[in-house]
C-alpha positions in Angstrom: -32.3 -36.0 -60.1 -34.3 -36.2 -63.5 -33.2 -36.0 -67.2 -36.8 -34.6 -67.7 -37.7 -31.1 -68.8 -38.7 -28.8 -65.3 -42.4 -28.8 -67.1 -42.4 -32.4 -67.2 -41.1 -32.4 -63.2 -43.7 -30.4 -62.1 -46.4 -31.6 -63.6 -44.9 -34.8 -61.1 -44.2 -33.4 -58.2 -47.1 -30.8 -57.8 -49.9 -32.9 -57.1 -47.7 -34.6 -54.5 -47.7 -31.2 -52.4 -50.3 -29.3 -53.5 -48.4 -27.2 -55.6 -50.0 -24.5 -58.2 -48.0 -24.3 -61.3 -47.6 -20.9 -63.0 -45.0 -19.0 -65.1 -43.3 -16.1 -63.9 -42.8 -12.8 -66.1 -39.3 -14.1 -67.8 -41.1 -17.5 -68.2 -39.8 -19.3 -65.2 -41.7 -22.1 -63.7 -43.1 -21.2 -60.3 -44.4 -23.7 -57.8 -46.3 -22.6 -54.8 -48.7 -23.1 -52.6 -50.0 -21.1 -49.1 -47.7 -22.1 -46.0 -49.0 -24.5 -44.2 -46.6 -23.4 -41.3 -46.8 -19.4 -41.2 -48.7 -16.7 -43.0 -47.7 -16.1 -46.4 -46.5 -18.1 -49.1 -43.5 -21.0 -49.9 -42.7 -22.6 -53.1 -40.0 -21.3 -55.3 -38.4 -21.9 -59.4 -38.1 -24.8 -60.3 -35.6 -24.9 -63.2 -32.6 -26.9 -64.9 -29.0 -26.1 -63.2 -26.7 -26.2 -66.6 -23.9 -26.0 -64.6 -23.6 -29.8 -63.8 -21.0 -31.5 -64.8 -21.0 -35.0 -66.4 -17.8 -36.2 -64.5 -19.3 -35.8 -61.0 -19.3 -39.2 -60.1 -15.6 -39.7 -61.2 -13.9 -36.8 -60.4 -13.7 -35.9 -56.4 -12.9 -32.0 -56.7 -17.3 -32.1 -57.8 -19.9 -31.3 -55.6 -23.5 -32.8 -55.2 -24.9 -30.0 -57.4 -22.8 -31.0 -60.1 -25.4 -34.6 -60.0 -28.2 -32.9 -59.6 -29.3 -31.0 -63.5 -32.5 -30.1 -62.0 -32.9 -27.8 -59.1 -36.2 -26.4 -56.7 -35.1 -23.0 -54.9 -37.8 -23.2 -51.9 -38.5 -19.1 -50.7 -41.1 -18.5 -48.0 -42.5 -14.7 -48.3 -43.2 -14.7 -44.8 -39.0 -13.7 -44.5 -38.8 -15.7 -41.6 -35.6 -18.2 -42.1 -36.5 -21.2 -39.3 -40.1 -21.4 -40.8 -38.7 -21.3 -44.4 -36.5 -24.4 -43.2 -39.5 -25.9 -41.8 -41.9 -25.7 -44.7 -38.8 -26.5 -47.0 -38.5 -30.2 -44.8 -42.3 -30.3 -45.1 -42.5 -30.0 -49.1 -39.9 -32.5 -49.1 -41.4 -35.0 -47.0 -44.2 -34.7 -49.5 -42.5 -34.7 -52.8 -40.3 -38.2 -51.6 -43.6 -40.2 -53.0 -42.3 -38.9 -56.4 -40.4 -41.8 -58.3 -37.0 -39.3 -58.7 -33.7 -39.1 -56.2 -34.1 -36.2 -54.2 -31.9 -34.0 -51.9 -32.7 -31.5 -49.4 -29.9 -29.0 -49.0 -29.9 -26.0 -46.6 -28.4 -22.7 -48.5 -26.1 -24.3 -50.5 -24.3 -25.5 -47.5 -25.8 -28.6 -46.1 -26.8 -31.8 -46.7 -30.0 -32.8 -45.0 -32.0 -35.8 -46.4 -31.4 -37.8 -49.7 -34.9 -39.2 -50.9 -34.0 -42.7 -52.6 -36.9 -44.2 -54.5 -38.2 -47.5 -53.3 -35.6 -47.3 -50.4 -36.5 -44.2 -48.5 -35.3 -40.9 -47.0 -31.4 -41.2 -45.1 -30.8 -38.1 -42.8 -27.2 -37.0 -43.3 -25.0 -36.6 -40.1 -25.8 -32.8 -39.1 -23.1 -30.6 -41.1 -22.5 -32.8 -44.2 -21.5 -30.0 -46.7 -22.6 -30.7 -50.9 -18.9 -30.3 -51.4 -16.4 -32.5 -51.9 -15.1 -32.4 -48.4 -17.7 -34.7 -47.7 -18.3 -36.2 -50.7 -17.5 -40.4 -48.9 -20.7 -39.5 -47.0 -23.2 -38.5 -50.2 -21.7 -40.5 -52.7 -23.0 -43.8 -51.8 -26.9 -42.5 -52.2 -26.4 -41.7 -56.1 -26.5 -43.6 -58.6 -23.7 -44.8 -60.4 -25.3 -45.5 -64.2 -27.2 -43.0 -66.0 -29.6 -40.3 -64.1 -33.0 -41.5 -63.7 -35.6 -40.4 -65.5 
């Protein structure tokens, strides 16, 4: 959860994991690095999600996306789904030393960690969807002023 441009993000998070930092051929920003946990590759774009919506912390029918204006889509080349998932909880077990909330969410669907700044990682109960179904159990790990830079 930044207000800061993705260049600015990665320049952050990056060094925290090892991360090389390269533009794609439509000028996306790519972050990668060899897997540390099968042959091949992970990392992924890193890039600002304009579909947020600024009333996600009043209005219940938003999801945790809706919070979240900056998102990382971890791939793994090596097609294999449980060491995608692996490296993905690796990368952000690294990148929590960065001074930003952080979530770690499986396919759209679930909830895994929230990173919190000077507080630490919470593991959310297994099955916590970003939606608002379960919004009572993410809600209390964001902040309720402004985004932090």
């Amino acid at each position: 959860m930044t207000d800061r441009p993705p260049a600015e993000t990665a320049a952050v998070l990056a060094p925290l994991a090892g991360l090389e930092i390269q533009r794609g051929s439509r000028d996306q920003l790519i972050l990668g690095r060899s897997a540390r946990l099968g042959p091949g590759r992970v990392g992924g774009e890193l890039l600002l999600d304009n579909t947020g919506e600024p009333d996600w912390r009043t209005n219940p029918l938003r999801s945790m996306f809706d919070a979240f204006p900056t998102v990382f889509e971890v791939q793994y080349t090596g097609r294999d789904e449980d060491v995608q998932l692996a490296e993905a909880r690796l990368l952000f077990g690294e990148l929590t030393a960065a001074p930003l909330l952080l979530a770690l969410i499986q396919a759209v669907d679930f909830v895994l960690a929230i990173s919190i700044p000077g507080t630490g990682v919470v593991t959310m109960p297994a099955g916590t969807s970003p939606y608002e179904e379960d919004r009572d159990l993410w809600l209390p790990y964001l902040p309720v002023g402004k985004n932090p830079s």
